[in-house]
C-alpha positions, 0 to 999 in steps of 0.5 A: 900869394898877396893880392893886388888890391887897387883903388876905386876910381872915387877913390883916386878922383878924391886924393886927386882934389885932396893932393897938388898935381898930378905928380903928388897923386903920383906919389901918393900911389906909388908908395901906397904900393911899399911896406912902411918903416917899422918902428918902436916906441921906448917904454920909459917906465921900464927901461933907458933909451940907451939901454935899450938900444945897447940891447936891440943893436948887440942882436944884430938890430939895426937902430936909428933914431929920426928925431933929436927931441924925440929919442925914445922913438927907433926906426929899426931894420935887420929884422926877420918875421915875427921878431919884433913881436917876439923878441925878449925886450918886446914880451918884457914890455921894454918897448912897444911897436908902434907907428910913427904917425900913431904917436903924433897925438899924444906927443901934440897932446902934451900930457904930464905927470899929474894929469887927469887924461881921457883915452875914449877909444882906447883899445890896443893901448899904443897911446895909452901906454905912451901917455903913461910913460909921458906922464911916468905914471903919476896922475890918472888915465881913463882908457875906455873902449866898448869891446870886451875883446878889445879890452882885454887886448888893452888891458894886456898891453897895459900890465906889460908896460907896467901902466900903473896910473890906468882906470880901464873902462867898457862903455860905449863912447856917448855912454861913458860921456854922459856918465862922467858928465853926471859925476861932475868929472873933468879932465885935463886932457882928451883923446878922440883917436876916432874909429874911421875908415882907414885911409891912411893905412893902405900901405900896411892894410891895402884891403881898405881899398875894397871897403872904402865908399864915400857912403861909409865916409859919411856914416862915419863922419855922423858918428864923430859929430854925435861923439865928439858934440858930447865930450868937450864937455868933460874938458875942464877950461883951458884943457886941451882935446886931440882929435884925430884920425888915420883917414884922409877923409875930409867928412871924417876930419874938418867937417868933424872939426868943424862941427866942435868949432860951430857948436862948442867954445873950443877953438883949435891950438896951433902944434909943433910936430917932428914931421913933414905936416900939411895945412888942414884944408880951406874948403872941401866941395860945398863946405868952407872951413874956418881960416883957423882950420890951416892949424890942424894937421894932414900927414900923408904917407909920401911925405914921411914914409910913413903911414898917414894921419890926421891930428887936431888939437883943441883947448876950451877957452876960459869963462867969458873969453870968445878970442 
């Protein structure tokens, strides 16, 4: 029997102040209640758009595809317990089960064939392998995570997607850091998907009602900041990080980006994405954000019928530019 997890009054004060009336709150709450789309990204290293559709339809899948620029990403429906994970083309590693929402920082990231790209928080591998197939598996990956279980998930993920390109690495974040920092190395791009409290994923994981408190927000708001004040470091100039999140949380987004924003000579890049996106926030309680904050992205769950999100893209200006 499922349980009936509700949020905590916080909680609901927060997206009260977070969200635009009493109906957006409304909103916000009642499809927190429904089961997200499922959908699947196209392993293009392995198999055609349309031949992979040719397949998933003629086994009775049903099969959409929301975004023109985006073909390889399905919406599918028609689907009985476990078929997804079990299917044939799935085990083949022709497609990979994915969010919607969870695609989103590579596609701002922008990576290409014979990039140097970071994945620091690497683990399952969804971004991973999606840069890989982007970047058809030319360049260099380095796909790190600190847990040796996760690791092997990742590694798992990678060898049935036919990943090529990927140097696995098993460090902490900071310590990997410091260690590319002493070898001289830089990269092109960069990927903080940050661990996080979870609050865009209630729908598919309502528990994180139980787990949330604002005390957690803020202890994990002071780990993005050590994490983050490090890595911009491995950016070569004018390479460009993602930072982003499935969480709400304002101490976990802005204030993290804020920090980058004080503290480095990053400044954020404005992205095009096949969403319904709202503006980063102004302002949160006592903190007052950069106007340049508007260009990040908030993804809430009602908007899209999808999961929720945040995402923000930065580049590392050029020696001698502050504009």
């Amino acid at each position: 029997m499922k349980k009936n997890y509700e949020p905590k009054e916080k909680f609901v004060l927060r997206m009260q102040e977070l969200l635009s009336g009493e109906q957006d709150v409304a909103d916000f709450f009642r499809v927190a209640k429904t089961q997200p789309k499922k959908a699947i990204r196209v392993n293009t290293l392995k198999i055609g758009v349309d031949e992979l559709k040719k397949k998933l339809v003629s086994k009775g899948w049903k099969v959409s595809q929301p975004f023109l620029d985006y073909p390889e990403i399905f919406i599918v429906d028609g689907l009985g317990p476990g078929d997804l994970g079990n299917a044939r083309e799935h085990l083949l590693g022709y497609y990979y089960a994915q969010e919607i929402t969870s695609m989103m920082p590579i596609i701002a990231l922008g990576v290409k064939p014979g990039d140097l790209f970071l994945d620091v928080c690497a683990s399952p591998g969804s971004k991973t392998t999606q840069a890989a197939s982007l970047m058809k598996n030319q360049g260099t990956i380095v796909a790190n995570d600190v847990s040796l279980g996760r690791i092997a998930i990742l590694s798992a993920n990678l060898q049935r997607c036919g990943v090529m390109n990927v140097l696995v690495t098993r460090h902490a974040g900071d310590a990997l850091i410091d260690k590319l920092l002493k070898l001289g190395i830089r990269f092109d791009k960069i990927l903080i998907d940050a661990p996080c409290s979870g609050e865009g994923n209630i729908r598919c994981s309502p528990r994180t009602y139980l787990e949330w408190s604002e005390q957690l927000l803020q202890s994990l708001g002071r780990k993005q900041k050590r994490l983050v004040a490090k890595v911009f470091g491995l950016l070569k100039e004018g390479g460009e990080l993602v930072y982003s999140t499935c969480t709400h949380a304002p101490e976990e987004n802005e204030e993290v980006v804020q920090h980058l924003l004080d503290t480095t000579d990053l400044e954020i890049v404005a992205v095009d994405l096949p969403l319904k996106t709202r503006l980063g926030l102004a302002a949160w309680r006592k903190h007052t954000f950069s106007p340049e904050m508007k260009k990040a992205v908030r993804i809430y769950h009602h908007d899209n019928d999808l999961e929720g999100f945040f995402l923000c893209k930065l580049r590392r200006r050029a020696s001698g530019s502050k504009d």
